[in-house]
C-alpha positions as CSV (number, residue, x, y, z in Angstrom):
1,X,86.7,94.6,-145.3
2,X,84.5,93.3,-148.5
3,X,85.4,89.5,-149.2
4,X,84.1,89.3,-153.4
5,X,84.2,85.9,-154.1
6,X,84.4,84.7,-158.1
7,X,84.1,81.4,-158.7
8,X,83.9,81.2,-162.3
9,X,86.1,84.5,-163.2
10,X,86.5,85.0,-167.2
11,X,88.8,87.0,-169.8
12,X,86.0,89.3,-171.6
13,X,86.5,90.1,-175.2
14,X,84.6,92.6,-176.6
15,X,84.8,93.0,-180.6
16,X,83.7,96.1,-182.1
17,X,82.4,95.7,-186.2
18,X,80.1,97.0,-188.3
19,X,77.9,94.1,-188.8
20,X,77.5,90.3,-187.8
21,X,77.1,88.0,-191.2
22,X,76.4,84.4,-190.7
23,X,78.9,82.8,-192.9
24,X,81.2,85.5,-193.7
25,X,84.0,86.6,-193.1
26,X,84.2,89.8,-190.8
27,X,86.8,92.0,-189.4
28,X,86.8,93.5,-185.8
29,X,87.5,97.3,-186.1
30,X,88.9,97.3,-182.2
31,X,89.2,94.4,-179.6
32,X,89.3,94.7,-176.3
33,X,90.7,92.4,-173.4
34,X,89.8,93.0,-169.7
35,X,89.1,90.7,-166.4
36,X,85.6,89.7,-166.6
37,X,83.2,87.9,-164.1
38,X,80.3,89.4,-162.3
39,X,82.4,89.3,-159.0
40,X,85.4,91.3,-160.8
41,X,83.4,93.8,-161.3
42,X,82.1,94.1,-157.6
43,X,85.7,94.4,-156.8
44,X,86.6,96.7,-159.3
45,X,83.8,99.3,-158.4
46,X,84.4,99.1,-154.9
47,X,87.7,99.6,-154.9
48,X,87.1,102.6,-157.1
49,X,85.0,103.6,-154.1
50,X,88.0,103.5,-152.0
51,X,86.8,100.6,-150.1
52,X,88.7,98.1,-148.5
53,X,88.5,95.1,-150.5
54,X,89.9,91.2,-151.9
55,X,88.6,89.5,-154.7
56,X,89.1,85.9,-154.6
57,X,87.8,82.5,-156.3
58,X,89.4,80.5,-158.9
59,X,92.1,81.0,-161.6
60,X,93.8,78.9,-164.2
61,X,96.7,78.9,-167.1
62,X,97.9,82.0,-168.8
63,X,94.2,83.3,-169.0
64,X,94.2,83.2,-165.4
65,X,97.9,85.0,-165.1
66,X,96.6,87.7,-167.3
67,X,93.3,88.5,-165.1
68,X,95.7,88.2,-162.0
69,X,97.9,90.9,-163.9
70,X,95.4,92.9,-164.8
71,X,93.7,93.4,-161.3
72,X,96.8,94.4,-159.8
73,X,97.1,97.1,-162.3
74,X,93.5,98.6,-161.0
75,X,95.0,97.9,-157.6
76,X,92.7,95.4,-156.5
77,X,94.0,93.5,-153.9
78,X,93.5,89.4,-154.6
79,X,93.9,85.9,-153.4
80,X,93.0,83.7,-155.9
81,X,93.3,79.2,-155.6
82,X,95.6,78.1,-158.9
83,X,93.2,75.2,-160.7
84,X,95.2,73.0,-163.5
85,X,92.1,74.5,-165.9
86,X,92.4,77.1,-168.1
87,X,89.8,80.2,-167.1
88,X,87.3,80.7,-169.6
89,X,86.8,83.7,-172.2
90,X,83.8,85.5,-172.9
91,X,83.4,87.0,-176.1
92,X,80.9,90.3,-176.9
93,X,80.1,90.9,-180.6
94,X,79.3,94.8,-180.8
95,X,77.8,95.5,-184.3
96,X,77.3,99.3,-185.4
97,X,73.6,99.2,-184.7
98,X,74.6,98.5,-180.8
99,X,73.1,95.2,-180.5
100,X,75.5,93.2,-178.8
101,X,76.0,89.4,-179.3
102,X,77.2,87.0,-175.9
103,X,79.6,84.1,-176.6
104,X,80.0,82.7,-172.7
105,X,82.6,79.7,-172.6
106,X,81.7,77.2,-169.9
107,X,84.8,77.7,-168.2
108,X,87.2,74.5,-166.9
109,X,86.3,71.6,-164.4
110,X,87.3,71.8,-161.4
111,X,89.0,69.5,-159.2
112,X,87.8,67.8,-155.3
113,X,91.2,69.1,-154.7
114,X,91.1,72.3,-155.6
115,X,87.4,73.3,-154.4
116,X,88.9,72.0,-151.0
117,X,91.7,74.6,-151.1
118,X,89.5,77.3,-151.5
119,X,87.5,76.4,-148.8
120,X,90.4,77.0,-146.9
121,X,91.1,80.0,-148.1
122,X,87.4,81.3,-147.9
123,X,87.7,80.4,-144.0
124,X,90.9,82.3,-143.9
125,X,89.3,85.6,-145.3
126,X,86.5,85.8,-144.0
127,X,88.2,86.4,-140.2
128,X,89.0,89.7,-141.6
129,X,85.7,89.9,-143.6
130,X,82.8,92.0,-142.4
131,X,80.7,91.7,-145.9
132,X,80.6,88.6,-148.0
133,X,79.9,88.9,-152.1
134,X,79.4,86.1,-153.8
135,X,78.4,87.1,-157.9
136,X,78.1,84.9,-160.9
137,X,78.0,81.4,-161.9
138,X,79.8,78.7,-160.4
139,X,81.9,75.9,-162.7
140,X,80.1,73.4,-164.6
141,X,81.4,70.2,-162.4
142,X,80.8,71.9,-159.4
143,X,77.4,71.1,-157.3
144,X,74.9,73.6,-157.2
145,X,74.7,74.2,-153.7
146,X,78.1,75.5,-153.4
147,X,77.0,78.6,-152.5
148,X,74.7,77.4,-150.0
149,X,77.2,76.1,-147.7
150,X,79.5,78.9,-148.3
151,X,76.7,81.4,-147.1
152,X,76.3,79.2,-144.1
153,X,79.5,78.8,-143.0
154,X,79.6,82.9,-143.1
155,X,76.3,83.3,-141.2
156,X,77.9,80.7,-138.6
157,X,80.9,83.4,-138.4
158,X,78.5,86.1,-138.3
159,X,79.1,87.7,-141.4
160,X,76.8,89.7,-144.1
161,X,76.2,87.6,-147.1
162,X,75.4,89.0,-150.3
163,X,74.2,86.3,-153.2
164,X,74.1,87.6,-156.7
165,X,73.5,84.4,-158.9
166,X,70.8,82.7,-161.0
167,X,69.1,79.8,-161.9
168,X,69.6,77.1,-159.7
169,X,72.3,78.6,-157.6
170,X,69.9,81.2,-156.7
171,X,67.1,78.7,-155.9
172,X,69.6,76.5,-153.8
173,X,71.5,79.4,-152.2
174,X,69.0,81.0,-150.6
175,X,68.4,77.8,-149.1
176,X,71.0,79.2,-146.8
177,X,69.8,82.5,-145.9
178,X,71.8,85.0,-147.4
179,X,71.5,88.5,-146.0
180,X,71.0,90.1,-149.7
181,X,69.3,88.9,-152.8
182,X,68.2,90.8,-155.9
183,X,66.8,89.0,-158.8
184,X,65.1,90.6,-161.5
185,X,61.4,90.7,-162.7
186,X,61.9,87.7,-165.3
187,X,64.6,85.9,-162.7
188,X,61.6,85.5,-160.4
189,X,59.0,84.5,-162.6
190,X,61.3,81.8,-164.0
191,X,62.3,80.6,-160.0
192,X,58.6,80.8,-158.8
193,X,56.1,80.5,-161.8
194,X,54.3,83.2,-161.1
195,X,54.4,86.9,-163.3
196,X,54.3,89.6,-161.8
197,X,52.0,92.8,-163.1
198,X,51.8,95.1,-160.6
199,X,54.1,96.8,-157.1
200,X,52.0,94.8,-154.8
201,X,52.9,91.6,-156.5
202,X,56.7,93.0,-156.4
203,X,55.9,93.4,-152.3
204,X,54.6,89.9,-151.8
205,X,57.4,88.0,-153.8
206,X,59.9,90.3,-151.2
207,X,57.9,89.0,-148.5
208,X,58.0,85.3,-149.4
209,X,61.8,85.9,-149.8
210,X,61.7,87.5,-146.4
211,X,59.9,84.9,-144.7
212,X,62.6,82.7,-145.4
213,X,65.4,84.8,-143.7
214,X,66.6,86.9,-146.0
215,X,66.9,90.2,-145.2
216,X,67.5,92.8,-147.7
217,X,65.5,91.3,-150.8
218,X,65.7,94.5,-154.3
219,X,64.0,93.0,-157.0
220,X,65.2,95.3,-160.2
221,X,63.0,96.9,-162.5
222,X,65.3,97.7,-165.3
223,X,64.9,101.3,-166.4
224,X,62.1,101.7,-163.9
225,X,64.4,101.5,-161.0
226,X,63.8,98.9,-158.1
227,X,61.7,97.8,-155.6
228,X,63.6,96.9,-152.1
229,X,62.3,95.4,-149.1
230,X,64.1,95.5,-145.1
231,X,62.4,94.8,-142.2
232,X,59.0,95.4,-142.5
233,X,59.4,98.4,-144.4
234,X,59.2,98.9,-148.4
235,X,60.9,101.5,-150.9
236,X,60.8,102.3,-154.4
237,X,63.5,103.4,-155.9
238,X,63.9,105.8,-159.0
239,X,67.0,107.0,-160.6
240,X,67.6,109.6,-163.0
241,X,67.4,109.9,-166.4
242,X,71.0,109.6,-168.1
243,X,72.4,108.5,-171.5
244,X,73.2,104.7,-171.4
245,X,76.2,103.5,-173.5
246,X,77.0,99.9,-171.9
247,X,74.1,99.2,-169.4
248,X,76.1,95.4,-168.7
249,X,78.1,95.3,-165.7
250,X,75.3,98.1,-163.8
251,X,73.5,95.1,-161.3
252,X,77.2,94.1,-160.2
253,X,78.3,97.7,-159.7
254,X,74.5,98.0,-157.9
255,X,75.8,95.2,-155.8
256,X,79.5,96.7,-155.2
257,X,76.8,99.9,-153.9
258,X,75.1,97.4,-151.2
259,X,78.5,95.8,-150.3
260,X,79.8,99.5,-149.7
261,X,77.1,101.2,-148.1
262,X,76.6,98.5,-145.7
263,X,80.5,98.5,-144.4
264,X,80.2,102.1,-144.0
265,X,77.0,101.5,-142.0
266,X,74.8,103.8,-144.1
267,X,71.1,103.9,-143.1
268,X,69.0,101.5,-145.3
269,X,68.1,105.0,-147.2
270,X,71.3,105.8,-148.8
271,X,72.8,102.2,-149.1
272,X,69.9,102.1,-151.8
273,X,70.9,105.7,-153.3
274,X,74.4,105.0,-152.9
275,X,73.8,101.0,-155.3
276,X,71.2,102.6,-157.9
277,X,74.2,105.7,-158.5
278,X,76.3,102.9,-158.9
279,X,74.4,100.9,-161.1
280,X,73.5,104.0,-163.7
281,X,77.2,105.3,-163.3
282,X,78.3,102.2,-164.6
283,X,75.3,102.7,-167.6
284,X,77.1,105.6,-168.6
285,X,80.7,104.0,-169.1
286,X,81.7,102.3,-172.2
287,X,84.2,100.0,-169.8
288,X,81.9,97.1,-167.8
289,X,81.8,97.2,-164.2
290,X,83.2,100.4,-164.2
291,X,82.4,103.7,-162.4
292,X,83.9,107.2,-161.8
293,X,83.9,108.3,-158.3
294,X,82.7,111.7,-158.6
295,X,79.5,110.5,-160.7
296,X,78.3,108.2,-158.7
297,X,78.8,111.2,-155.7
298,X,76.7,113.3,-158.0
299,X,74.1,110.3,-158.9
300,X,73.3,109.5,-155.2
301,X,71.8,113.5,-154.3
302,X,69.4,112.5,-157.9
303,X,68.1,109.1,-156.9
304,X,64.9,109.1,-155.1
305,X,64.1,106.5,-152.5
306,X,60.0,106.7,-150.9
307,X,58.8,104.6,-148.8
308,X,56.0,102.5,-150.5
């Protein structure tokens, strides 16, 4: 089973007009409301992939009700710790000209209390758990080595960890050697200081990652595809041309990919085919962190993987 973990789960509005004014007064042609959070959308793809899966994490107030609602109409199965906090909202501003403008709320405090409970609950999963997910931000109160511990009280069970986070989460959660990491071009240049011009620079940042335990390091490359390192061996990976329409939400179904194709126990090869067909099915959706099954089938015979 795939244990997604969502720490900091949101409500994502997305409002659709024909242009943003500073200081007027504008009117949203269409509004939608759906379960947002990096983590949610891990769950949503793989369950969409007929993979056995539980998202859990935290949840709070009538925000939280409605995302709790929502997931069980996808039919993604859930176990969520009740905080006295209201769960955030996101807000997307889509203007005719397809530039999209981010309002991310902070999202609630949370309690000693209540990060205790989940612990409990996390060690409660993960019995059942072969692969660990872990996307997104964590709470503002909430220290950022949270994810640390929680990737190594998984390795101490065993478990495949895989870390999709930023900023200092990222830089203290692989700290604990998570199985999986993939940061982007500008996320590693703003972790190590250093840019990064060329493939072999790409190969020896996935080394340095390597050399401290981690595994499976894919640093993305946007349109250009990815660059993935596993045990001595690297790969670069292209995918095919498509028409984007909402490229947010493609590195968490990329991720829902890795999380998939490693509990089927696909060869290193097509777990990477299988997360980039993920990743530019979900480009090709208007919905976030959404894919159809039969595309990302037909994506993963297109995407080329050669070994570097």
């Amino acid at each position: 089973m795939i244990l997604v973990i969502n720490l900091n789960a949101s409500i994502d509005k997305k409002y659709e007009i024909e242009n943003i004014e500073k200081g007027k007064v504008m009117r949203a042609r269409n509004v939608e409301n759906t379960p947002g959070g990096k983590g949610l959308h891990v769950a949503n793809v793989a369950t969409i992939l007929k993979e056995d899966c539980i998202a859990t994490g935290l949840l709070g107030g009538k925000s939280g009700e409605f995302i709790e609602d929502k997931l069980k109409d996808y039919g993604i199965k859930q176990d969520f710790v009740k905080i006295s906090g209201e769960t955030r909202s996101c807000l997307a501003i889509i203007s005719d000209d397809l530039v999209q403008t981010e309002i991310l709320e902070p999202g609630p405090e949370v309690s000693e209390a209540e990060l205790h409970s989940f612990l409990d609950k996390y060690m409660d999963l993960i019995k059942d758990s072969n692969v660990i997910v872990a996307s997104g931000s964590i709470p503002r109160n909430v220290s950022t080595n949270y994810y640390r511990n929680l990737i190594e009280m998984a390795n101490a069970q065993g478990k495949i960890f895989l870390l999709d986070t930023s900023g200092e989460a990222l830089k203290e959660g692989i700290k604990g050697r998570p199985y999986f990491i993939k940061p982007n071009k500008d996320e590693i240049e703003a972790l190590t200081g250093r840019k990064i011009s060329s493939t072999q620079e790409t190969i020896e940042e996935i080394k340095r990652f390597q050399d401290q335990g981690i595994e499976l390091v894919v640093i993305s490359l946007g349109a250009e595809g990815s660059i993935a390192g596993y045990k001595g061996k690297f790969y670069k990976v292209s995918v095919p041309n498509v028409k984007a329409v909402n490229p947010v939400g493609s590195g968490d179904s990329y991720v829902a990919g890795i999380a998939v194709g490693i509990e089927r126990g696909y060869s290193i090869e097509d777990i990477l085919k299988l997360a980039s067909a993920c990743g530019t099915a979900n480009a090709m959706e208007k919905e976030t962190g959404f894919v159809k099954k039969s595309v990302v089938e037909e994506l993963m015979e297109k995407v080329q993987v050669t070994e570097i």
